[in-house]
C-alpha positions, 0 to 999 in steps of 0.5 A: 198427943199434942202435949207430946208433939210440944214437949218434942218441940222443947227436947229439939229447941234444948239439944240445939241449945245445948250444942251453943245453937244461936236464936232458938224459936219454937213456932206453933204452925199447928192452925196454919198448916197440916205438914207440922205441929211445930217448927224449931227454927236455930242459927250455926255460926258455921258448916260444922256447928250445923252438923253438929246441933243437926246430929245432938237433935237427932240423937236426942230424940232418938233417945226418946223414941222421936224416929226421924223420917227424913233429913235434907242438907246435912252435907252441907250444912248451909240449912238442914232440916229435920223431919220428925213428923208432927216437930220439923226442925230447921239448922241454918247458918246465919246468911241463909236463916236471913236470906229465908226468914222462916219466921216472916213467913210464918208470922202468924204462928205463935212462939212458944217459950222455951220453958215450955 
């Protein structure tokens, strides 16, 4: 299961990718919290592209069986979160993915290569 939840994580992190997501990171937070095996944490350089890498995401792990539970922010695309279980995925524009620095405050969680 766990190889499973990381190779969800990497089909999240290639779909953001895929639609010119910038700074994708993988953050292993499975010995630091019980809400997520992984975060995927990317950057949009605008409302649309968020939507845009939000929608490639969910449908790519649609495609493999991955049922979303729940999305917040998709409307207005300042920070959408995805929410697949054990892989949550985080689409920021830029000023808000600084504002929240996800990856200071999750800074013990390893970071895993993006050819996992």
């Amino acid at each position: 299961m766990r190889d499973q939840c990381r190779e969800y994580a990497k089909l999240a992190a290639d779909a953001a990718e895929d639609k010119k997501a910038n700074d994708v990171v993988i953050l292993d937070i499975r010995e630091l919290s019980i809400i997520a095996d992984y975060f995927v944490i990317c950057s949009a350089n605008s409302r649309t592209q968020a939507q845009a890498i939000a929608d490639s995401i969910e449908e790519h792990m649609e495609l493999r069986g991955v049922k979303m539970r729940g999305t917040e922010g998709h409307r207005d695309g300042k920070w959408v979160l995805l929410d697949f279980g054990d892989v949550i995925v985080h689409v920021f524009q830029e000023e808000e993915r600084r504002f929240f620095d996800l990856e200071r405050l999750w800074g013990d969680a390893p970071r895993l290569s993006m050819s996992v």
